[in-house]
C-alpha positions, 0 to 999 in steps of 0.5 A: 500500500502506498503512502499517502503523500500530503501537498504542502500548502504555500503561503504566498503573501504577494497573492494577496496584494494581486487585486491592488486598487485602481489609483484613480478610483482611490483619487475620486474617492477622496473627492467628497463633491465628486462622491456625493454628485455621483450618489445624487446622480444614481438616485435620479437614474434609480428614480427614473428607471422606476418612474412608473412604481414611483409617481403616486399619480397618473402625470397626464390625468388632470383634475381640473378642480384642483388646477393650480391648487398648492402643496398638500397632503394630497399632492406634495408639490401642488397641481398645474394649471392642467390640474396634473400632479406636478411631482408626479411629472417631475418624476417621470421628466427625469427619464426623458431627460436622462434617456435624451442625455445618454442617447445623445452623449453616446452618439457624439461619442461614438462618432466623435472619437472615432472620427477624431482617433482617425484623423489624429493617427493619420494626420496630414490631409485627412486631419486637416479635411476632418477638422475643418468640416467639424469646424463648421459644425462647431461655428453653429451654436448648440441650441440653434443647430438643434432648433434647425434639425428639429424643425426639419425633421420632427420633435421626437425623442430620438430625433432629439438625440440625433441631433444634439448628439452631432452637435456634441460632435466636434469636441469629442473629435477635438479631445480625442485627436488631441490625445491620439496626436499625443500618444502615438509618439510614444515608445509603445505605439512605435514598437507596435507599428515596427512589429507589423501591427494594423491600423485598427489594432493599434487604435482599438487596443493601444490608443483607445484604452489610454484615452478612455478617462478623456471620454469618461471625463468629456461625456460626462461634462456633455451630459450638462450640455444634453440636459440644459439643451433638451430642455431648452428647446422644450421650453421654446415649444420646438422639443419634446411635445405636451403632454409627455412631461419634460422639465423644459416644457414643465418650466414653459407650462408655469411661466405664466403663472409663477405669481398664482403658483410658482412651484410649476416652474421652480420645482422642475427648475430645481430637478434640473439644476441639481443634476445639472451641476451634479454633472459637472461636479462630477466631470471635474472630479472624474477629470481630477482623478485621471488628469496625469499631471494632477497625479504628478502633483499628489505624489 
């Protein structure tokens, strides 16, 4: 009978220091502004994924005997002058707000630096073309551009994100030629193109990962832009159409009467705010975290 042979169990201590913390994460933590914007921003996102369970009533039923009536127990932020629950479409303003803000942060994105990484690793003719064409893009303001492109076509949702999303264009295009230029003249990326890598391969895996905090950072800031835009076109009459609540056109519908009841417009004016500068709060808290030479301060 053969003896039994015990393993021997190996205490490595370095194994355990493996899943070592991301820097920049630790950096962001630090940030109180930056960790409460993100908190108050994922409530909004919860509270506008779970709109339906809860709005405590239907945002388009009016009761007409109580238009205009104040906060009560009954209706805690008061009746518009259509006599809806004013809270109830604030709450489900948030998601058409958010989903128009992702939507379009995600298109410009997408595009922009696609299109900005192209142009900055080739250069040359290509580069000078592409910015220049983006150049005339940035030369129309944001809310004009997005009034004529709503104009022409119709004032839907994704109509919105469209057109707001390719305005947001040339600034992703901007950050993302600006660090493409940057980077390709480092070490890496040389020995990558002597090696015999492709174009596509050294853009989707060398370049693109080393600018993703660029992104983060940019999209996250356009995400202000997005929101104020969306509602400002709702409020000109030319955005998303009654009786879809929005907090543009929540604003719009109250204008008339903040002096009988100013909680229509205040109150959604205040939801837009808070996210509003949560969101910038945030991109410059996210951008303090990854910026490399804030990191060469810290350290």
């Amino acid at each position: 009978m053969e003896p039994t042979v015990k393993k021997a169990n190996y205490y490595f201590p370095e194994k355990e220091k493996r899943k070592r913390k991301s820097p920049e994460w630790e950096a962001f933590k630090k940030n109180k502004l930056g960790v409460a914007s993100l908190v108050i921003l994922i409530i909004f996102c919860l509270i506008a994924i779970f709109a339906p369970m809860l709005m405590p009533y239907d945002p388009l039923a009016q009761d007409m005997l109580n238009r205009l009536a104040g906060p009560s127990a009954d209706h805690w932020l008061g009746v518009d002058p259509n006599g809806r629950d004013i809270l109830s479409r604030i709450i489900l303003g948030s998601r058409t707000s958010l989903i128009v803000g992702f939507g379009a942060v995600l298109v410009s994105s997408l595009i922009g630096f696609g299109i900005g990484m192209i142009a900055g690793y080739k250069g040359g003719r290509l580069d000078d073309i592409v910015m220049r064409f983006l150049d005339s893009i940035m030369s129309i303001p944001l809310l004009l551009f997005g009034v004529m492109v709503v104009v022409a076509l119709n004032s839907s949702m994704l109509t919105l994100i469209i057109a707001i999303g390719i305005g947001l264009v040339p600034g992703c295009a901007r950050v993302a030629r600006g660090s493409t230029m940057e980077l390709k003249e480092k070490e890496f990326i040389k020995s990558a193109i002597s090696m015999g890598a492709s174009d596509i391969r050294i853009l989707l895996t060398h370049i693109l990962p080393n600018i993703t905090g660029a992104l983060l950072v940019i999209s996250t800031l356009h995400m202000t832009t997005v929101i104020m835009v969306e509602a400002s076109l709702s409020f000109l009459g030319v955005g998303i159409q009654p009786p879809t609540p929005t907090w543009g056109n929540m604003i719009q519908d109250g204008f008339n009467f903040v002096r009988d009841q100013p909680g229509i417009a205040i109150y959604p004016g205040i939801a837009l705010i808070i996210v509003s500068v949560s969101f910038n709060v945030l991109g410059d808290a996210i951008r303090d975290a990854v910026d490399p030479h804030i990191k060469k301060q810290r350290n």
